[in-house]
Legacy VTK file of the C-alpha trace (Angstrom):
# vtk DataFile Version 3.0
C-alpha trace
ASCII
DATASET POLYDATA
POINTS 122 float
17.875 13.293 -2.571
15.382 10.222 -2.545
12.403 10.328 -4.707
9.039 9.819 -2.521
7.577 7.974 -5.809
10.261 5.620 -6.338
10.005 2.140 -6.419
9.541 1.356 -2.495
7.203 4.694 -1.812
3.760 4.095 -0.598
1.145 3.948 -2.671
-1.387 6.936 -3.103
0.380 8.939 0.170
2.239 12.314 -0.137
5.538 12.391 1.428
5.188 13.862 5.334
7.132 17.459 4.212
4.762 17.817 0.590
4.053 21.473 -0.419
0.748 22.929 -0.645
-0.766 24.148 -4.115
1.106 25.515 -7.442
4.294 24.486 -5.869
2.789 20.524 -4.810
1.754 20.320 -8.160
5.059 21.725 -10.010
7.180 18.889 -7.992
4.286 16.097 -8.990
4.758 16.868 -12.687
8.487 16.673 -11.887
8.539 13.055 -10.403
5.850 12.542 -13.871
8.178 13.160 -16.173
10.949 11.749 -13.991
8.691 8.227 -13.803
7.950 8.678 -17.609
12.051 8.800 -18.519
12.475 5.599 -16.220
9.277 3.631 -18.002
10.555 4.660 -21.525
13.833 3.241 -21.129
12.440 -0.176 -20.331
9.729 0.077 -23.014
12.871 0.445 -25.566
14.603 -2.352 -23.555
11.308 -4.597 -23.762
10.780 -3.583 -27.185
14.531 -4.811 -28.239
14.194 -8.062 -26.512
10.502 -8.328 -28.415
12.631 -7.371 -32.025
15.336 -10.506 -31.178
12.662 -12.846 -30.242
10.997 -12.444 -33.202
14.323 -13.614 -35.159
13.436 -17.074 -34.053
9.613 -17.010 -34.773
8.591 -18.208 -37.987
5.261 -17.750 -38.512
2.164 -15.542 -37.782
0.736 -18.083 -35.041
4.164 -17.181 -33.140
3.785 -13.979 -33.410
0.062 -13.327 -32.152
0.501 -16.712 -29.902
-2.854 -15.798 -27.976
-2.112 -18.294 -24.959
1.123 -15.927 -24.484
-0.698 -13.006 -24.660
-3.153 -14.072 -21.766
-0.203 -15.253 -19.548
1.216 -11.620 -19.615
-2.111 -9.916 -19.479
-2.855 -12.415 -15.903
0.415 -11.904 -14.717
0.131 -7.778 -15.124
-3.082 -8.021 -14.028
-1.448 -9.921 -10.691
1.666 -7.106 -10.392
-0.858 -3.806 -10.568
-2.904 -5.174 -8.058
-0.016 -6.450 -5.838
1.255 -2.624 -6.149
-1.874 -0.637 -5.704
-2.383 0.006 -9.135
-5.844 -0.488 -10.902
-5.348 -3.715 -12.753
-7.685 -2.322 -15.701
-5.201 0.478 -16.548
-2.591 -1.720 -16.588
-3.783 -4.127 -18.563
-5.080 -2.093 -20.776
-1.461 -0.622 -21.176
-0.046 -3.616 -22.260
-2.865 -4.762 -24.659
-1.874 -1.552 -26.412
1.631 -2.278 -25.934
1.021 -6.103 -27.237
-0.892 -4.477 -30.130
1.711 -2.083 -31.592
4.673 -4.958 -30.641
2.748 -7.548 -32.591
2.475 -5.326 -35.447
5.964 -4.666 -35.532
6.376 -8.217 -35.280
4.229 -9.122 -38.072
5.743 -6.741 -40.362
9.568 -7.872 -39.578
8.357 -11.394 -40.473
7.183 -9.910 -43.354
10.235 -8.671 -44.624
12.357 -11.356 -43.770
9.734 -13.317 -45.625
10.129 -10.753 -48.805
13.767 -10.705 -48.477
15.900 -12.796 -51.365
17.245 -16.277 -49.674
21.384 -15.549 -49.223
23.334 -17.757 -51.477
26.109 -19.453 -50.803
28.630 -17.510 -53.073
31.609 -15.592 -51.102
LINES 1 123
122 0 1 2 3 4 5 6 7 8 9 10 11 12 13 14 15 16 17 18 19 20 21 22 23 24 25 26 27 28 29 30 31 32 33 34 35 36 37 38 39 40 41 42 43 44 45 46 47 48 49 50 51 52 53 54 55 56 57 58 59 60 61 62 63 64 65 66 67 68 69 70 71 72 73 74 75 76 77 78 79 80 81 82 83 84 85 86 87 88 89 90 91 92 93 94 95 96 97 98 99 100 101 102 103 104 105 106 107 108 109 110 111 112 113 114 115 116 117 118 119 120 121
């Protein structure tokens, strides 16, 4: 079966053979939480790429690196509106995503930065 909301659907239309009603609405909240499985897994995926980078920052300038952080809001800002989205909710999404990420950032820098130095002993 091919989901009407995947990737390639259009925009805003209902498939040609959508229900009517309780029953439109049931297999909306369906291809929701179907949508909301796919998006989490990439949000973990994003997030573990975000937790490796961080490895090789070494300050706090690295981590909040505001020219970065307007590159990815323009270029999000570019993708929504490129697929019909609003641009303002989706930028919005990612400066909350940004926020929490750079707060987990900061406080893995942190406790490297707390952490003893290893020695050299075997």
């Amino acid at each position: 079966m091919t989901d009407p909301y995947d990737a390639g659907a259009s925009a805003g239309r209902p498939p040609v053979d959508a229900a009517d009603g309780p029953a439109r609405i049931a297999e909306l909240r369906a291809a929701v939480d179907r949508l909301d499985q796919r998006i989490v897994e990439l949000l973990a995926v994003r997030t573990r790429v975000v937790r490796e980078l961080t490895v090789h920052k070494s300050d706090e300038a690295a981590v909040r690196s505001p020219d970065r952080v307007r590159q990815v809001l323009d270029r999000v800002r570019e993708l929504a509106d490129r697929h019909g989205m609003p641009p303002e909710v989706a930028v919005a999404t990612y400066r909350a995503l940004i926020e929490e990420l750079t707060r987990m950032q900061l406080e893995m820098l942190a406790a490297r930065r707390a952490a003893p130095a290893p020695t050299d002993r075997p």
